[in-house]
C-alpha positions in Angstrom: 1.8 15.5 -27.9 -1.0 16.0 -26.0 0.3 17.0 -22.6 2.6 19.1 -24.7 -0.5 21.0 -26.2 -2.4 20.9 -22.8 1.1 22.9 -22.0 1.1 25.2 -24.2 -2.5 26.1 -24.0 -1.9 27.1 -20.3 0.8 29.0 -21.2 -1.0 31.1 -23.8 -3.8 31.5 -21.1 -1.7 32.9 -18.5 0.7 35.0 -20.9 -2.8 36.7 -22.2 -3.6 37.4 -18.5 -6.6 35.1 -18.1 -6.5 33.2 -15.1 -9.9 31.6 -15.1 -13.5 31.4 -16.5 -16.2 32.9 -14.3 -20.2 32.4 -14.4 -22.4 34.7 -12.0 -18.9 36.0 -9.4 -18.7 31.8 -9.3 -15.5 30.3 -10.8 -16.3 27.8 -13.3 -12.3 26.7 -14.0 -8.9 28.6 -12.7 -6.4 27.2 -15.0 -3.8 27.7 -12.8 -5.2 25.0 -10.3 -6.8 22.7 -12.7 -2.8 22.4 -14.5 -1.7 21.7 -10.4 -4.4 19.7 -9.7 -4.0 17.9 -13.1 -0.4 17.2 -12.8 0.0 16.0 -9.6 -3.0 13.5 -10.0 -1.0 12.3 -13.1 2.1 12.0 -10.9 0.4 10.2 -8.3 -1.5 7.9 -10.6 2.1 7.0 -11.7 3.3 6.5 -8.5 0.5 4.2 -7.8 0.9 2.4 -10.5 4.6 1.1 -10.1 3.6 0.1 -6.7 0.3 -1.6 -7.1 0.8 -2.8 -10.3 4.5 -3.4 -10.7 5.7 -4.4 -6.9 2.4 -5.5 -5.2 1.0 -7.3 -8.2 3.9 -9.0 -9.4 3.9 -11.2 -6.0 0.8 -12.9 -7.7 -2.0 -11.0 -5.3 -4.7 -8.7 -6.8 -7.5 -9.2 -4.3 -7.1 -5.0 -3.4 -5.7 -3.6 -6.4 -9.0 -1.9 -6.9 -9.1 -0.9 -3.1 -5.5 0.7 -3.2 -6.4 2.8 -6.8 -9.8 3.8 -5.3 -8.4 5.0 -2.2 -5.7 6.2 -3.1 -6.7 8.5 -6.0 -9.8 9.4 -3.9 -8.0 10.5 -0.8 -5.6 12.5 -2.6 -8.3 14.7 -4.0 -9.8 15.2 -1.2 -6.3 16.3 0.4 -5.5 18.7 -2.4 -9.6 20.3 -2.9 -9.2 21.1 0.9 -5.5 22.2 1.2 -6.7 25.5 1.9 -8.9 24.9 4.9 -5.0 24.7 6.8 -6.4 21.1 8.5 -2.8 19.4 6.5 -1.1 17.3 9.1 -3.9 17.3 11.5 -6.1 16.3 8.5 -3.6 13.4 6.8 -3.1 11.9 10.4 -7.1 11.7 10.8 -7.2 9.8 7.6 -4.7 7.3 8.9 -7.1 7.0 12.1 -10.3 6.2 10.2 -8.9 3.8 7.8 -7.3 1.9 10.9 -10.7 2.1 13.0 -12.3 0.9 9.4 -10.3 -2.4 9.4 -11.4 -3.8 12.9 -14.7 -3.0 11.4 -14.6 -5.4 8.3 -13.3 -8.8 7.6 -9.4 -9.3 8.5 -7.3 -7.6 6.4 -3.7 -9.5 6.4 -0.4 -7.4 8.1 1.3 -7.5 5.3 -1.6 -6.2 2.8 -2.4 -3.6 5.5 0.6 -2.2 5.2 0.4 -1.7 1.3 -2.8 0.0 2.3 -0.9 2.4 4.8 1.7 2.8 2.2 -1.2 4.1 -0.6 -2.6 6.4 2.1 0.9 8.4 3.1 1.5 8.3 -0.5 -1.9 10.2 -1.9 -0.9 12.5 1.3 2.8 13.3 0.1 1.6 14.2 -3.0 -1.5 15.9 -2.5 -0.6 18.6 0.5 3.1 18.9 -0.8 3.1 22.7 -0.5 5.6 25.3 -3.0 8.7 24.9 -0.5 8.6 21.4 -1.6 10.8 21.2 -5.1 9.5 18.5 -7.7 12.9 16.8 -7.0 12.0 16.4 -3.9 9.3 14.9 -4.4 10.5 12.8 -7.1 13.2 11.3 -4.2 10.7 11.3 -1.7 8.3 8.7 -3.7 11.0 7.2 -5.1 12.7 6.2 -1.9 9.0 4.5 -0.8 9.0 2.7 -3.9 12.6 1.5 -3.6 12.1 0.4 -0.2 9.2 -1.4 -0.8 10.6 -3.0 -4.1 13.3 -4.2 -1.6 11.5 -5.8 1.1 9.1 -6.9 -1.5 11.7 -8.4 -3.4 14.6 -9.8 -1.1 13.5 -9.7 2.1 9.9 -11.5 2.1 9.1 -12.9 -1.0 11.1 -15.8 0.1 8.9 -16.9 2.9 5.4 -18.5 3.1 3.2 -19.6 5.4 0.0 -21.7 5.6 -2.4 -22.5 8.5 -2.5 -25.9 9.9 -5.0 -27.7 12.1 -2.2 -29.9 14.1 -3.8 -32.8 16.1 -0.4 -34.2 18.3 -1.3 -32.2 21.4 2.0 -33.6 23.0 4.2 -32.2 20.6 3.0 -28.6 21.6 5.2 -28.7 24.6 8.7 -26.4 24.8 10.6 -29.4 24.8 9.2 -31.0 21.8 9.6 -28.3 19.4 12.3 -29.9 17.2 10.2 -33.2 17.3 7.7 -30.6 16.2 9.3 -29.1 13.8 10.0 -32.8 12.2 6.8 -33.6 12.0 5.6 -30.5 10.3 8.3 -31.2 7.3 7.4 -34.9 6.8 3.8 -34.1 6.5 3.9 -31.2 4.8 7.2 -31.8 2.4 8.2 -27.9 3.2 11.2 -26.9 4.5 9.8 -24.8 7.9 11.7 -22.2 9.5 9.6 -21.5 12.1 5.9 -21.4 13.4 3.6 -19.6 15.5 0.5 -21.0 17.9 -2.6 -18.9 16.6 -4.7 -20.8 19.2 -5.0 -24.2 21.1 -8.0 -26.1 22.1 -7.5 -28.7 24.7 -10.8 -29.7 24.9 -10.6 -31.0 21.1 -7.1 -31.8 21.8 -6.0 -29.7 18.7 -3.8 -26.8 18.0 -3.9 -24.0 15.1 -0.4 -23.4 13.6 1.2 -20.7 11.1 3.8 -22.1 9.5 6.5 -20.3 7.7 8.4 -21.8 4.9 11.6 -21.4 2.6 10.0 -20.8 -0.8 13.2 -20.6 -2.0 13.4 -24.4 -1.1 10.9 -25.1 -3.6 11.1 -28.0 -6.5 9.4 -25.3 -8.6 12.4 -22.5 -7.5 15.0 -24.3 -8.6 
């Protein structure tokens, strides 16, 4: 009822020929942008809600849920107040640039919540500098088909695998040839069911290697 009478107010305005309020040649509101600006804050909001809140929290994490809303609402204001300087694709892929050069620059941010984070950026782009020859169905599809993919992968394709990070002391198990004697090991001492695992670093003075290993969650006592 309220967006409905937000609606109608604008149309009133507009029918009456008023097209803003203006204090000393300065413009203090232009309805026509504040109902664009208002609107496709709403939509992005909405947007960023089924992906933080119903695909990327759902998984169990919520460390950046306040970093994705505050970045992502915040970036696509600043995209839409300065669609008229004509920086637009030149301006979006600068944004990618400094939020990349940011993250070498703090603490490590996992792959797979960086992406998410490159995912909020484009997003708050699309929607922001989405120009008139861009229909709302468009951009309905256009979000949609993000939020679909990511549901996907989210949802089939990775949620069931883990990993954790080992300390592994059997230097001579780290040879080619000992991978399946390896691999054994790994599943009687951890009780997982590994798939596979990476060498993030080995120390041969302390005789020890630093493992990522990747497990079938599906594989789980709790899963089944």
């Amino acid at each position: 009822m309220i967006l409905l009478d937000i609606l109608q107010n604008l149309e009133e305005v507009q029918d009456a020929g008023i097209e803003g309020v203006k204090f000393y040649n300065m413009n203090l509101i232009d309805f026509r942008d504040f109902g664009k600006l208002f609107f496709r804050l709403l939509f992005n909001v909405g947007v960023l809600y089924v992906l933080i809140n119903l695909i990327y929290g759902k998984s169990g994490r919520r460390e950046f849920i306040f970093t994705y809303y505050a970045l992502g609402t915040a970036i696509f204001l600043m995209c839409f107040l300065l669609e008229d300087v004509k920086l637009e694709l030149g301006f979006a892929l600068g944004l990618f640039a400094v939020f990349g050069i940011l993250k070498y620059r703090t603490d490590p941010i996992p792959i797979r919540e960086m992406t998410y984070l490159f995912v909020v950026i484009g997003i708050a782009v699309l929607n922001a500098l989405a120009n008139k020859k861009v229909s709302v169905a468009e951009l309905i599809l256009t979000n949609g088909a993000i939020l679909f993919c990511v549901f996907l992968l989210e949802k089939f394709l990775i949620k069931c695998e883990g990993h954790i990070d080992l300390i592994y002391e059997k230097i001579e198990n780290i040879k080619v040839e000992s991978k399946d004697v390896l691999l054994e090991d790994l599943e009687k001492r951890t009780g997982l069911k590994v798939k596979r695992f990476d060498f993030v670093k080995i120390d041969f003075l302390k005789d020890i290697a630093y493992l990522r290993v990747y497990y079938d969650k599906t594989a789980l006592p709790s899963n089944n």
